[in-house]
FIZAFI-99695 format. One record per residue (C-alpha): residue in three letters; x, y, z. Coordinates in nm, 3 decimals. Layout:
% FIZAFI-99695
+------+---------+---------+---------+
| code |       x |       y |       z |
+------+---------+---------+---------+
|  ALA |       X |       Y |       Z |
...
+------+---------+---------+---------+
END
This chain:
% FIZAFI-99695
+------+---------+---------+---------+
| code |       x |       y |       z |
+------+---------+---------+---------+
|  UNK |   0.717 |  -0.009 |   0.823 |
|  UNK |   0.454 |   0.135 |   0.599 |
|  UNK |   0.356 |   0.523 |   0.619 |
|  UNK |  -0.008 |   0.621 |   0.542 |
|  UNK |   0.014 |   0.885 |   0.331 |
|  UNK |  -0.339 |   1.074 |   0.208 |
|  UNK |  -0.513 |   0.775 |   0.036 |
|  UNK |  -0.126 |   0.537 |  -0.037 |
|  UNK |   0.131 |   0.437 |   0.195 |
|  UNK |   0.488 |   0.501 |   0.148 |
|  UNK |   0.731 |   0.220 |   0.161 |
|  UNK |   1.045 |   0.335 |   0.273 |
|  UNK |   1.258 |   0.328 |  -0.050 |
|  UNK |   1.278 |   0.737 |  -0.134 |
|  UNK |   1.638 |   0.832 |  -0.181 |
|  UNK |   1.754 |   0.428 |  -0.260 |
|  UNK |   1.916 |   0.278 |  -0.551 |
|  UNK |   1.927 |  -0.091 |  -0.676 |
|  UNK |   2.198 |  -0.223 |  -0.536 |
|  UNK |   2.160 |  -0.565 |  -0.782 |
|  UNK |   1.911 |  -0.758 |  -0.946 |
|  UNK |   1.851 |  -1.154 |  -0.955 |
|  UNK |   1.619 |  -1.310 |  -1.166 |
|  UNK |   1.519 |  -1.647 |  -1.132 |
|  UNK |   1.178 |  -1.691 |  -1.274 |
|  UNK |   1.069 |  -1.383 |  -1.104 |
|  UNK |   1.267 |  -1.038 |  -1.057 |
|  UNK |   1.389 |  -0.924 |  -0.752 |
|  UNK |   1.540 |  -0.548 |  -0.744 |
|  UNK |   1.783 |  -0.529 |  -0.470 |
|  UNK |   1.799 |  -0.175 |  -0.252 |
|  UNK |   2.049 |  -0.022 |   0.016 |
|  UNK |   2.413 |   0.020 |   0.066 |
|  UNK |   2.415 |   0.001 |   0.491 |
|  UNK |   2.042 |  -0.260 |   0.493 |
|  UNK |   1.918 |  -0.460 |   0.223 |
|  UNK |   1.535 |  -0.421 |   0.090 |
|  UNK |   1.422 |  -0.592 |  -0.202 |
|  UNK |   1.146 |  -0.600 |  -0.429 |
|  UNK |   1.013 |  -0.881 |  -0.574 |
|  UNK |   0.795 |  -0.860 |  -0.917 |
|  UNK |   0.563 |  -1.170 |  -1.019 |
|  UNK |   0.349 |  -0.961 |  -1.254 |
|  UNK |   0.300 |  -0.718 |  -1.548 |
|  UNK |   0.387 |  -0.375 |  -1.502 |
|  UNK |   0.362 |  -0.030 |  -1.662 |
|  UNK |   0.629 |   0.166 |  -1.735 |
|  UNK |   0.639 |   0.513 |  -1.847 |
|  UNK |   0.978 |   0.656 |  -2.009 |
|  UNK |   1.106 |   0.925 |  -2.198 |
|  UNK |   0.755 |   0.942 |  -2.293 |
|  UNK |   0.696 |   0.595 |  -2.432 |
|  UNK |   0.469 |   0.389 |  -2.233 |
|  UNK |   0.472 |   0.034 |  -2.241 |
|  UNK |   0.358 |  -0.283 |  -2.015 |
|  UNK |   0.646 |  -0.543 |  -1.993 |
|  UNK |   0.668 |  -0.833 |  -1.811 |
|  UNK |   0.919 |  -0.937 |  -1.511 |
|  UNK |   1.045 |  -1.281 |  -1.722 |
|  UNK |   1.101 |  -0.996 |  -2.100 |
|  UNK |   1.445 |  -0.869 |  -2.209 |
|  UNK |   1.284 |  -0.537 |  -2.239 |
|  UNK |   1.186 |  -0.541 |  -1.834 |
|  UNK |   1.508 |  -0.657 |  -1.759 |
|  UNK |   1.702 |  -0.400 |  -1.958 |
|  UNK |   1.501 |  -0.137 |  -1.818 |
|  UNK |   1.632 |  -0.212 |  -1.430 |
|  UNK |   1.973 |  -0.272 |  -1.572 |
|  UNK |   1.960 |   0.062 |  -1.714 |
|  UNK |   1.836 |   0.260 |  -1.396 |
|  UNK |   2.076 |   0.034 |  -1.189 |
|  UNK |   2.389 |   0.146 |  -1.453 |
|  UNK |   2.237 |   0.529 |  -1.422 |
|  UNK |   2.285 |   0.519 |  -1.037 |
|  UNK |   1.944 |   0.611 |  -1.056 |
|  UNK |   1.750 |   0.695 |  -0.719 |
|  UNK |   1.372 |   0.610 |  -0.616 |
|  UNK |   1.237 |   0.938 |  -0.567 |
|  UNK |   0.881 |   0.832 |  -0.476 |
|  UNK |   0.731 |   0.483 |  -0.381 |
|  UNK |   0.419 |   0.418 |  -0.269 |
|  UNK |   0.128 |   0.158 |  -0.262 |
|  UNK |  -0.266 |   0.185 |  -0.230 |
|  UNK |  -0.508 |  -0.046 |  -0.028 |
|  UNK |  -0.619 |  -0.197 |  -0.346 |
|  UNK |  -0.242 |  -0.399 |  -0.406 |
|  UNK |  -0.159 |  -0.149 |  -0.658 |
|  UNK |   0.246 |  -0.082 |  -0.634 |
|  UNK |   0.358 |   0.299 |  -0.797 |
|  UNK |   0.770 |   0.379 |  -0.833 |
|  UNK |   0.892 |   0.683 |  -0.954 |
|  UNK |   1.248 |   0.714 |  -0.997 |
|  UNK |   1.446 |   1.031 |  -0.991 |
|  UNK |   1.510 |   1.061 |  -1.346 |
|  UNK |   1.096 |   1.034 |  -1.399 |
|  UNK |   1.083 |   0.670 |  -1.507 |
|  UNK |   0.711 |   0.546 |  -1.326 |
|  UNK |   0.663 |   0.226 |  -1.286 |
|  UNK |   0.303 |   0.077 |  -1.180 |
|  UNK |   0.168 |  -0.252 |  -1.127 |
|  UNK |  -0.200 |  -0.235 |  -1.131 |
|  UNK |  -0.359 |  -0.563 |  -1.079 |
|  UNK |  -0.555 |  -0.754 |  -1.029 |
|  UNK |  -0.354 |  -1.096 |  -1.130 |
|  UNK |  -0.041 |  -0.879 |  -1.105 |
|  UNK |   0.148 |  -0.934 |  -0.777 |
|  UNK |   0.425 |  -0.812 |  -0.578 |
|  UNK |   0.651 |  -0.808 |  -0.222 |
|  UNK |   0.866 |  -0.590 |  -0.085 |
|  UNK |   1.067 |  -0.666 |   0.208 |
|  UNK |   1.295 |  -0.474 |   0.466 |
|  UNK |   1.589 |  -0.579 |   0.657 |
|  UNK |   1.768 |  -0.412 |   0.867 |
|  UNK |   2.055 |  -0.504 |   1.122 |
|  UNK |   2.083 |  -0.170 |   1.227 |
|  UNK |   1.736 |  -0.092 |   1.336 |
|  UNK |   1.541 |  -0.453 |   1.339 |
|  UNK |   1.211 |  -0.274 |   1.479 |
|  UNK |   1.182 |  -0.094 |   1.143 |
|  UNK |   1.221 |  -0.441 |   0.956 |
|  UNK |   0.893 |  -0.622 |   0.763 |
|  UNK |   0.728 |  -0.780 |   0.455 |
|  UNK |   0.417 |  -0.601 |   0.262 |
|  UNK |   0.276 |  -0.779 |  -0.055 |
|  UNK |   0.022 |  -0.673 |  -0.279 |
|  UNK |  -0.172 |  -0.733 |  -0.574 |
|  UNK |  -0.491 |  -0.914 |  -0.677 |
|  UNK |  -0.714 |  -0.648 |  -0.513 |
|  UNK |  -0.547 |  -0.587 |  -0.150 |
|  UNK |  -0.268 |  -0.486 |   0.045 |
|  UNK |  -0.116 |  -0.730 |   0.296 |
|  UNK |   0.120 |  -0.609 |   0.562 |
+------+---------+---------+---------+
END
């Protein structure tokens, strides 16, 4: 499921959207139109917008209006990719980066799809690995 990449791997959200978002304690960002992916966050992130940096947290208004916003916007993933140390970078297309850099950070991201099951699987990371 995962593609190395130089020194990351690429999880295979380039060119998705979020599709929805749930929040129940944690926040899950939902991808796809034709297979569902999802991406869970558990931890404090980094975001970098407009110029304005900031570390939020999953449970905040402020990191829930910020996937609201890029979910309104239509906005794409352009890049997303994670290292062997847990670490979890997004780039959407509109240049909003968001990074969750450990180590008590933690996240999952998992990939369903009916229309080609091989492709389908769970990677977490966080506190200092990558587990797929």
């Amino acid at each position: 499921m995962l593609k190395p990449k130089g020194r990351y791997y690429e999880l295979p959200l380039a060119g998705s959207k979020i599709r929805s978002i749930v929040y129940n304690g944690a926040l899950r960002l939902i991808f796809g139109e034709f297979e569902e992916s999802y991406l869970n966050l558990l931890g404090r992130f980094e975001v970098k917008r407009h110029g304005y940096a900031a570390f939020l947290l999953p449970k905040s208004k402020e990191g829930l209006l910020l996937f609201f916003d890029l979910l309104n916007a239509e906005v794409a993933v352009q890049e997303a990719r994670a290292d062997k140390e847990g670490r979890l970078f997004l780039t959407f297309a509109d240049k909003t980066e968001v990074m969750i850099a450990g180590p008590d950070e933690y996240w999952d991201f998992t990939r369903h799809s009916s229309q080609a099951p091989s492709a389908n699987g769970s990677v977490s990371g966080g506190l200092g690995y990558l587990d797929f």
